[in-house]
C-alpha positions in Angstrom: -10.3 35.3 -19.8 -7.0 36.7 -20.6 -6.0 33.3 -21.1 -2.2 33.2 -22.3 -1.3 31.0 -25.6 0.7 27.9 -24.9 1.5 24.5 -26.1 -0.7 21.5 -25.0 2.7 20.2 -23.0 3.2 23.5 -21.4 -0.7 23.6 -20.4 -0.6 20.1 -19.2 2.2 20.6 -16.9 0.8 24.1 -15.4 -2.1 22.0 -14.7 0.2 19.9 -12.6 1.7 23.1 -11.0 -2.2 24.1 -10.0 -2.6 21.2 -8.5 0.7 21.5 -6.4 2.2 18.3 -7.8 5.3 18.6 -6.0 6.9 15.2 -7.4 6.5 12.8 -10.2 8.3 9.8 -11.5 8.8 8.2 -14.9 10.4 5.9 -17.1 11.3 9.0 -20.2 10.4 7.7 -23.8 9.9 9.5 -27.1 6.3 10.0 -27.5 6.1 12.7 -24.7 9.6 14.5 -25.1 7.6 18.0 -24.9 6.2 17.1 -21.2 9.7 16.2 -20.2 10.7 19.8 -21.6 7.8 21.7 -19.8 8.7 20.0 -16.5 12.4 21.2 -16.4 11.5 24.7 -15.2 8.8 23.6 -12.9 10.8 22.9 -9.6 8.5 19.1 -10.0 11.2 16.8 -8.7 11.1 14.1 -11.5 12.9 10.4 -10.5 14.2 9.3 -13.2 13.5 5.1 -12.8 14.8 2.0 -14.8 11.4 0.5 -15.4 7.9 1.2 -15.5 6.4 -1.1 -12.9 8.9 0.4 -10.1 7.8 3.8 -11.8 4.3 3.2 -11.7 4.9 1.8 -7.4 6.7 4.9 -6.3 3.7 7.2 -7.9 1.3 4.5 -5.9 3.3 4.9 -2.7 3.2 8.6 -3.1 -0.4 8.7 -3.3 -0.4 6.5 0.1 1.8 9.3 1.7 0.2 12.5 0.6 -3.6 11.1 0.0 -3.0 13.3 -3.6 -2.5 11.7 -6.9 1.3 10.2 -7.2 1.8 11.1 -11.3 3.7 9.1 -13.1 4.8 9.7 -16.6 5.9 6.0 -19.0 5.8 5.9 -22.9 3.1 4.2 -25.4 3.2 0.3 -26.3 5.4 -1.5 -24.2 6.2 1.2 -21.9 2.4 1.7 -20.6 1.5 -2.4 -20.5 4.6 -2.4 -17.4 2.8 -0.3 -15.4 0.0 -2.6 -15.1 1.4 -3.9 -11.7 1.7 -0.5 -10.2 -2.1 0.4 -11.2 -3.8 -3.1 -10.2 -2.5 -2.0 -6.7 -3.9 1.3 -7.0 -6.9 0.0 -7.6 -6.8 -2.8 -4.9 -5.3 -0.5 -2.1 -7.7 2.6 -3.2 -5.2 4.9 -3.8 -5.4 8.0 -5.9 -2.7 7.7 -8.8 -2.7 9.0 -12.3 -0.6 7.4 -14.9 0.2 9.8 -18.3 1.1 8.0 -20.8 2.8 9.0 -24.4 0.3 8.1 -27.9 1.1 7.4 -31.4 0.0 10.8 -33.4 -3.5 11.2 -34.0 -3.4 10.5 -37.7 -1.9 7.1 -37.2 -4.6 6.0 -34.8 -6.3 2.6 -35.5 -3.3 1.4 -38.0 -0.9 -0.8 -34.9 1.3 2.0 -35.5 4.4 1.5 -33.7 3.5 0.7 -30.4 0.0 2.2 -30.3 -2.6 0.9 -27.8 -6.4 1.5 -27.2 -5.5 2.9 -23.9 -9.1 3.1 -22.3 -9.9 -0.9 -23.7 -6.8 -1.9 -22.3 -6.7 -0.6 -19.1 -10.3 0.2 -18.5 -11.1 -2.9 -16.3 -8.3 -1.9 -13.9 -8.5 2.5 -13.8 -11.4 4.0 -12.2 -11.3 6.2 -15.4 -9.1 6.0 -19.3 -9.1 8.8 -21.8 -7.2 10.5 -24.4 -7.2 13.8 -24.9 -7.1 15.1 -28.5 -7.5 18.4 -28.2 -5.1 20.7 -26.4 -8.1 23.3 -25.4 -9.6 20.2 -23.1 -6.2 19.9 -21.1 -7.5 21.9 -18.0 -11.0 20.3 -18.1 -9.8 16.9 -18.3 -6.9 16.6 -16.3 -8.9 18.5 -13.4 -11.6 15.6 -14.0 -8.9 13.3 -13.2 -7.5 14.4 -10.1 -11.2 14.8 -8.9 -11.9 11.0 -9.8 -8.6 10.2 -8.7 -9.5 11.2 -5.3 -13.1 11.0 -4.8 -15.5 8.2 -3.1 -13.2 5.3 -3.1 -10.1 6.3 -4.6 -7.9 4.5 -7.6 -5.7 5.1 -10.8 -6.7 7.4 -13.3 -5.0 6.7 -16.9 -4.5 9.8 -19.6 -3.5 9.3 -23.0 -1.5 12.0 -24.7 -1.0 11.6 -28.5 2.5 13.0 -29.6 1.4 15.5 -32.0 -1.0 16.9 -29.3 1.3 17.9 -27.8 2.7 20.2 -30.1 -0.5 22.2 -30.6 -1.2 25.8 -29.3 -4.0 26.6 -27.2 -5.2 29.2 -25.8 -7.4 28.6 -22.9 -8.4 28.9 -19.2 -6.4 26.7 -16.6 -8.9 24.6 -13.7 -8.7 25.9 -10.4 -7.1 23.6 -7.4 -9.9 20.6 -6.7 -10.4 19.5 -3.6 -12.3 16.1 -3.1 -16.0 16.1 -1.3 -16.2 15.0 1.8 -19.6 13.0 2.1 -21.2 14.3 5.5 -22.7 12.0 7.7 -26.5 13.2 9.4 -27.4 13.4 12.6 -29.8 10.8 12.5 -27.3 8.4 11.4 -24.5 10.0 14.2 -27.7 9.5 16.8 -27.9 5.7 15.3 -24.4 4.4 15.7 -24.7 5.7 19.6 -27.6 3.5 20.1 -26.3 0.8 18.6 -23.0 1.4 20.9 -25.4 1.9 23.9 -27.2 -1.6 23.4 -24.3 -3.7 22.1 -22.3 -5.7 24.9 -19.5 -6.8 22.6 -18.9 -4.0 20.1 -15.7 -4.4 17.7 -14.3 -1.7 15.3 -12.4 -2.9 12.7 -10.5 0.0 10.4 -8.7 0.1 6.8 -9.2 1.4 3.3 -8.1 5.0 2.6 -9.1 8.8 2.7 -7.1 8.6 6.5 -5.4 11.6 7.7 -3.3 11.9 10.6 -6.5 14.3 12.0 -8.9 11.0 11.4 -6.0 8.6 13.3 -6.0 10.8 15.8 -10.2 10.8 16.5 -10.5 7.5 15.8 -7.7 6.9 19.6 -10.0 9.6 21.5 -13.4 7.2 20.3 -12.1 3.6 21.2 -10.8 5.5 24.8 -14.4 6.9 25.1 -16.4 3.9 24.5 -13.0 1.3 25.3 -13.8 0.0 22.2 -11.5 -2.9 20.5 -10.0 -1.8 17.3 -8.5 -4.3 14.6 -6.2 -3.1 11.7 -7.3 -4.7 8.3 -4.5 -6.3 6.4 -1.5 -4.0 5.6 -3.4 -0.9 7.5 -1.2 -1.2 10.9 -0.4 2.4 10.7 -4.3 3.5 11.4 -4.5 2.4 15.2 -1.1 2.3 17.2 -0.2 -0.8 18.5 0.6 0.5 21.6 -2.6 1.5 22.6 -4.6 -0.4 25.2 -7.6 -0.7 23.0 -5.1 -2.6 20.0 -6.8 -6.1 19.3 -4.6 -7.0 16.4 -4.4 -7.2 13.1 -6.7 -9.0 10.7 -4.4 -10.4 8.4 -3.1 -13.6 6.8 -3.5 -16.1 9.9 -4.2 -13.5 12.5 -4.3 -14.5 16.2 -6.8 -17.3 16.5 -8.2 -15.3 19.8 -8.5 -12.1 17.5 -10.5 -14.1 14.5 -13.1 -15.4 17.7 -13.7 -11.8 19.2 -14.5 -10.4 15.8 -17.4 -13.6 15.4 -18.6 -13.3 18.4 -19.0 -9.3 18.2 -22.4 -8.1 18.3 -22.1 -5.0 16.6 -19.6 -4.2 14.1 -18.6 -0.8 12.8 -16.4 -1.1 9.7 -14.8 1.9 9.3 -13.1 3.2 5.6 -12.2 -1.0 4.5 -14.2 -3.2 2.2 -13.0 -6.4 4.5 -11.7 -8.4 1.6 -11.0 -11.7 1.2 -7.7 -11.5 3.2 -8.9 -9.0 5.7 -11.8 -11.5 6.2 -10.0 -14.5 6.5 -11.7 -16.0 3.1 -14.8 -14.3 3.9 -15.6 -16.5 7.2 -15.4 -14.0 9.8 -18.3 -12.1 8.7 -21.7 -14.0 6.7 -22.6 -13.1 3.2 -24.7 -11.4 2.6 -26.2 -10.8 6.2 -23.6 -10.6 8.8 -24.5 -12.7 12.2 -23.1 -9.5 14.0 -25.3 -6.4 13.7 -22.7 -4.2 11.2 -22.0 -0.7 10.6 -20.4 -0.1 7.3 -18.9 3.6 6.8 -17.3 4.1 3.5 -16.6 7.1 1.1 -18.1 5.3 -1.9 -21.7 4.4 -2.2 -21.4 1.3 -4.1 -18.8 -0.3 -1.7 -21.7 -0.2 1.0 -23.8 -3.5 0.7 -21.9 -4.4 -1.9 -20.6 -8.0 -0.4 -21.8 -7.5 3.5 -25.7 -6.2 3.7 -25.3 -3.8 6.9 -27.7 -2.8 9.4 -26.4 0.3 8.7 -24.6 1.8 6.0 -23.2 5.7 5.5 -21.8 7.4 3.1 -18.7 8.5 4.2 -15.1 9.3 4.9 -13.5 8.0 8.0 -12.8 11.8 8.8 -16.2 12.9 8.8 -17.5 10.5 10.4 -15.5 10.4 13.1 -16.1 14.0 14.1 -19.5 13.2 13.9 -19.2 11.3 16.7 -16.8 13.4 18.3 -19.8 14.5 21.2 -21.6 11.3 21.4 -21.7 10.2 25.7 -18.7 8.1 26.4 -19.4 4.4 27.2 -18.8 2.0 30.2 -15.8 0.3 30.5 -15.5 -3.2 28.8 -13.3 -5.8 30.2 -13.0 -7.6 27.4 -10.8 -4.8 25.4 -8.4 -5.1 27.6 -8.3 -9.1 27.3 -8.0 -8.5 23.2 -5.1 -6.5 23.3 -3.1 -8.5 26.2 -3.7 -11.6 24.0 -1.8 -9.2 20.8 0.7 -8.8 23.0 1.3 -12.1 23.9 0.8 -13.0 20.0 3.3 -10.4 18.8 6.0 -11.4 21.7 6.6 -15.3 21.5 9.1 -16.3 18.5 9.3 -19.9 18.4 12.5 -21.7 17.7 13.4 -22.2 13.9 16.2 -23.9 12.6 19.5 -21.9 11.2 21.8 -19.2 12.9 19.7 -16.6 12.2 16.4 -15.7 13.8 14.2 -13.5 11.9 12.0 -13.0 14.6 14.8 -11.8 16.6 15.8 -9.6 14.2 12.4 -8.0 13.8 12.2 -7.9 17.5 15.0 -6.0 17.9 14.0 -3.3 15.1 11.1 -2.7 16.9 13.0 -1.3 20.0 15.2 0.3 17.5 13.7 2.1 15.3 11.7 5.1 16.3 8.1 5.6 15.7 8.2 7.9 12.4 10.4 5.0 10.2 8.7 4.0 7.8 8.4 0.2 6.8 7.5 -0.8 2.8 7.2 -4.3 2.0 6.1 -6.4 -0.8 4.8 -10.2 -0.7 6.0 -12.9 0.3 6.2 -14.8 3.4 8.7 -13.0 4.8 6.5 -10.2 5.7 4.8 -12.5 8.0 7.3 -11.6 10.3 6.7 -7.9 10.1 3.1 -8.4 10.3 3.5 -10.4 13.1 6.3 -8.6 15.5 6.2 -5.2 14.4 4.2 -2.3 16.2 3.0 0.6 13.9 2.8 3.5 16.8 2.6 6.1 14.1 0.0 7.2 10.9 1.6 6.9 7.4 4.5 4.6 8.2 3.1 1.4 6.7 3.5 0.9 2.7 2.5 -2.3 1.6 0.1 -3.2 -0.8 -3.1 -5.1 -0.4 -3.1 -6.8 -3.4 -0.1 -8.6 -2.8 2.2 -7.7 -5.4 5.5 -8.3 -5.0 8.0 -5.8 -6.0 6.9 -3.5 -4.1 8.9 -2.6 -1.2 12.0 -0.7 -2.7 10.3 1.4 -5.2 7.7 2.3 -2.1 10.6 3.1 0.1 12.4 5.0 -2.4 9.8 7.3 -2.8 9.3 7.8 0.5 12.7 8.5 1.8 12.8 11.3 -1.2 9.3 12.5 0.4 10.6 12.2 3.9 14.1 12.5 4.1 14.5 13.2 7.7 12.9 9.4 8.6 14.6 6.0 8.5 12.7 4.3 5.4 13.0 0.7 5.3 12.5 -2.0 2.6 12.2 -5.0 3.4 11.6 -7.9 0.6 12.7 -11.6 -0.2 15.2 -12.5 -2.2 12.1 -13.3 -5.0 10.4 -10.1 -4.1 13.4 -7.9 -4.4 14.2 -9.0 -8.0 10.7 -8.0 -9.1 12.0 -4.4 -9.1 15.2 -5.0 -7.4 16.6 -2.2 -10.2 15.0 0.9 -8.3 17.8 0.2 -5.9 20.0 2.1 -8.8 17.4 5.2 -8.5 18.2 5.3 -4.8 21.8 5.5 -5.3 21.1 8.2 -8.7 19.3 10.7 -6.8 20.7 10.0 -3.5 17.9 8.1 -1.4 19.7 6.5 1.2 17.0 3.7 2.1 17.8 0.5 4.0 16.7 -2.7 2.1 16.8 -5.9 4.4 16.9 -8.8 1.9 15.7 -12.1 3.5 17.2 -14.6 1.2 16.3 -18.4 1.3 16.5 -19.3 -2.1 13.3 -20.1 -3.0 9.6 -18.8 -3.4 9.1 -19.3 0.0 5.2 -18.8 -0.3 4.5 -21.1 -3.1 6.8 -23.9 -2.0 5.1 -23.3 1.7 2.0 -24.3 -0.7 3.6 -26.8 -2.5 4.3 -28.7 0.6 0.6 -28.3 1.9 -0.8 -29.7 -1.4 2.1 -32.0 -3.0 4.6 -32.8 -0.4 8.2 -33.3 -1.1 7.2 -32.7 -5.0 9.2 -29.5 -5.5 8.4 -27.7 -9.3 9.4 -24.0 -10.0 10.0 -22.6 -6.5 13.8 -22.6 -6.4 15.8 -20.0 -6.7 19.7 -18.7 -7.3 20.3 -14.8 -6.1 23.1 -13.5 -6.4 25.6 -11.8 -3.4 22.9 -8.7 -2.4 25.4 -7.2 -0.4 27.5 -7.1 -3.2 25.3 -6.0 -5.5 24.7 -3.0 -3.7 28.4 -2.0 -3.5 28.4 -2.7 -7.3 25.8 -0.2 -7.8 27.4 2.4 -5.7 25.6 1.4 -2.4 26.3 0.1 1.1 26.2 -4.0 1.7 26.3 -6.0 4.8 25.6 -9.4 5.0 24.2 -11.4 7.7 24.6 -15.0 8.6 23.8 -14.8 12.4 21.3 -13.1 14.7 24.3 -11.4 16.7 25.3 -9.9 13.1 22.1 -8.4 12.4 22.1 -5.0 14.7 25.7 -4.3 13.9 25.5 -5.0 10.2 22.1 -2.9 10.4 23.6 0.2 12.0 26.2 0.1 9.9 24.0 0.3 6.7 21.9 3.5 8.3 25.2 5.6 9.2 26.8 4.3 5.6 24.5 7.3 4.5 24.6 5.9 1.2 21.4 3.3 -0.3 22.3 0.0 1.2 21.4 -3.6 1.0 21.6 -6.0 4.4 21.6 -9.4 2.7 20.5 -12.2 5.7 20.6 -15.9 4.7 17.7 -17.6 6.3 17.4 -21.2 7.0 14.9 -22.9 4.3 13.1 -24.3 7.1 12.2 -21.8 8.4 9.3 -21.2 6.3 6.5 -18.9 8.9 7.5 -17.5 12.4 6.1 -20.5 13.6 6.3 -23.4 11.0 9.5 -25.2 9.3 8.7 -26.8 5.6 9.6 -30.3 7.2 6.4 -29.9 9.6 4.6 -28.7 6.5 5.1 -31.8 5.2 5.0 -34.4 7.7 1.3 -33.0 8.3 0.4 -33.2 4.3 1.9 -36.7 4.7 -0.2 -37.6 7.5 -3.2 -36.3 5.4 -2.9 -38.5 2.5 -2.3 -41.5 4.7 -5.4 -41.0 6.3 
């Protein structure tokens, strides 16, 4: 084999050069000091971050981006349990990640040694796969096992275990070549199938999400809903698949999507669900579509075998990735023209053009109205939760693949770490973050990571004091009884300045472009704080309507 001798640190981290890990992030902790060594060399760009959870997002986000394992590196104990956030969206979102994470020394195992966890109990309900590897020898064999089930059938976090002491051992074995993920073909038969199915069906609808995209797939999935005028709906937080541009855009299928959307997708005859599981969000609480047997005759594509029938029993179900199946239907005969694709996506249009008046002097809708002219079609937008981002469901047009980051499982936290690591990935783009003034101080201190490594992002802060969602709930359920949902932020635009950023803040629409422009040319990481009027709790609801209509409930 000819197989060189080298420390279990050095082999780990060659394994990581095989597999052309280009970037990694971590929080940097004791109990894996000889990684960090073995990675100086390397040319791996390593962020240095100021907590795990961020950490554990920006290796998430990267895995978005790239459709390869984002790696992040935390310590035991402590350290590994603050990840938990950035994994549970890795597993929600599907998205290859793989979290390495520092042991106690094998010796001390099963004593709660200082910080020591049983890293595949504990996180083995959330990763597709936990181990520990306690033998140097099995480094290449088990870290290419990782990356494969990383990546393959429906994608998620992988979590590796690395006692201290292992680290230090000397091996002397064969590295794992480069793995590539398979790529489930789809037959003929089945090709032959979803033609008939098109031919027959008079009000076909495609709906599109999950992951396993490429830019190649986004591309064949435009050229099939022009050949057959075929609506196609975005699942929630998967704008970026179909530009919402083109004529055949019905909308997204997100919280409270366009009531005209939610009919044309129950009234559909056929169904092809291409890549998404159609979730309880994405499904509207599981009312668009019947469980188990869908009123609308449904094809379900999806990498993974045990996503298909799964919740929806399909009429037909295939095995695999949006990419091969749509060049399996690349030479199918193109369809007739259907009227009523052209209806869907003028009633988007109209949806994702009227901003209704809301109280205060600035309008977010505006605001997002304006970006949308602005900002050109490779910007990428990252968000976390929080009703905020109802806006930027609702306004915003995705043209391009890969510019939405935004997790499915509505976490919040999310948007700064995911921009972060994308502006590092794509420098030459405007990354935006965009978060509440609750969501922000989730992981509000990756805004110090921008400024270390210099990542100049744009964070727009929407500030209305308050846990806008849950009071919008409180007021549904107990009006005017108000527990736990206020807030007290401090000056954002400030607080960027103090960390060595840009701040603007806004207090008017007229502000927002100026104070906007001004952040982007600062070239620095910058914060544009906007105050927004309490009331104005949805683009189209204030929490005093909320309430009169609870109110008006109870009386009744």
């Amino acid at each position: 084999m000819n197989a060189p001798q080298r420390t279990a640190a050095r082999l780990l981290v060659d394994q990581l050069v095989i597999q052309r890990v280009d970037r990694a992030t971590c929080v940097p902790g004791e109990s894996y000091l000889s990684v960090l060594d073995a990675l100086t060399d390397t040319g791996i760009d390593l962020l240095t971050c100021r907590a795990e959870g961020g950490a554990a997002m920006m290796a998430e986000a990267y895995g978005k981006l790239t459709g390869r394992p984002g790696i992040c590196f935390v310590t035991r104990g402590p350290g590994a349990t603050n990840t938990m956030p950035g994994l549970h969206i890795a597993a929600q979102d599907s998205t290859p990640m793989i979290l390495f994470v520092g042991q106690v020394a094998r010796a001390m195992r099963g004593r709660e040694a200082f910080q020591e966890l049983d890293y595949p109990a504990t996180f083995g309900a959330v990763a597709k796969w936990a181990v520990e590897i306690d033998r140097a020898d099995r480094i290449p064999e088990l870290v290419a096992r990782a990356f494969r089930i990383a990546m393959q059938g429906r994608p998620g976090p992988v979590v590796v275990a690395l006692p201290e002491d292992m680290l230090d051992d000397i091996a002397t074995v064969a590295d794992a070549p480069y793995v590539t993920p398979s790529q489930p073909a789809v037959s003929a038969d089945d090709a032959n199938a979803v033609a008939a199915m098109l031919a027959e069906a008079e009000r076909p609808f495609v709906i599109v999400g999950g992951s396993r995209w490429t830019q190649a797939a986004a591309d064949a999935l435009v050229a099939l809903a022009a050949a057959h005028d075929l609506p196609v709906a975005t699942a929630f937080r998967r704008a970026h698949l179909f530009p919402a541009t083109d004529p055949h855009h019905a909308g997204d299928l997100g919280i409270g999507p366009n009531p005209v959307l939610a009919a044309a997708v129950r009234e559909a005859d056929m169904l092809i669900l291409l890549g998404g599981r159609l979730s309880e969000i994405a499904s509207s609480g599981y009312t668009l579509i019947d469980v188990p047997t869908p009123r609308q005759r449904l094809v379900h594509i999806h990498p993974d075998p045990l996503e298909l029938g799964r919740i929806y029993q399909p009429a037909l179900a295939i095995e695999a990735t949006p990419g091969t199946f749509l060049t399996a239907m690349a030479d199918i005969p193109a369809g007739p023209p259907r009227p009523r694709t052209a209806d869907l996506h003028a009633s988007y249009r109209m949806w994702s053009d009227t901003t209704g008046p809301l109280p205060g002097g600035f309008d977010y809708g505006a605001a997002m109205l304006w970006l949308r002219d602005r900002l050109p079609g490779d910007a990428i937008l990252c968000n976390g939760a929080g009703n905020y981002a109802g806006w930027l469901h609702r306004y915003y047009r995705f043209r391009r693949f890969g510019t939405q980051l935004a997790p499915t499982s509505g976490s919040m936290g999310y948007g700064v770490p995911a921009a972060v690591m994308a502006k590092r990935q794509h420098p030459d783009r405007i990354v935006i973050a965009l978060a509440g003034d609750g969501d922000f101080l989730m992981n509000g201190q990756e805004f110090a990571t921008a400024v270390h490594h210099g990542i100049p992002i744009v964070a727009v802060v929407i500030d209305n004091g308050m846990y806008g969602t849950i009071r919008m709930h409180q007021e549904r359920t107990f009006p005017g009884r108000i527990a736990a949902t206020a807030l007290t932020s401090p000056d954002f635009a400030a607080l960027a300045r103090a960390y060595g950023g840009h701040g603007e803040t806004v207090v008017a629409t007229a502000d927002f472009a100026p104070a906007f422009e001004r952040a982007l040319a600062s070239g620095k990481p910058a914060i544009v704080h906007c105050l927004l009027d309490p009331e104005a709790i949805t683009p189209t609801a204030t929490l005093a309507g909320l309430r009169a209509a609870a109110e008006g409930k109870q009386v009744e």
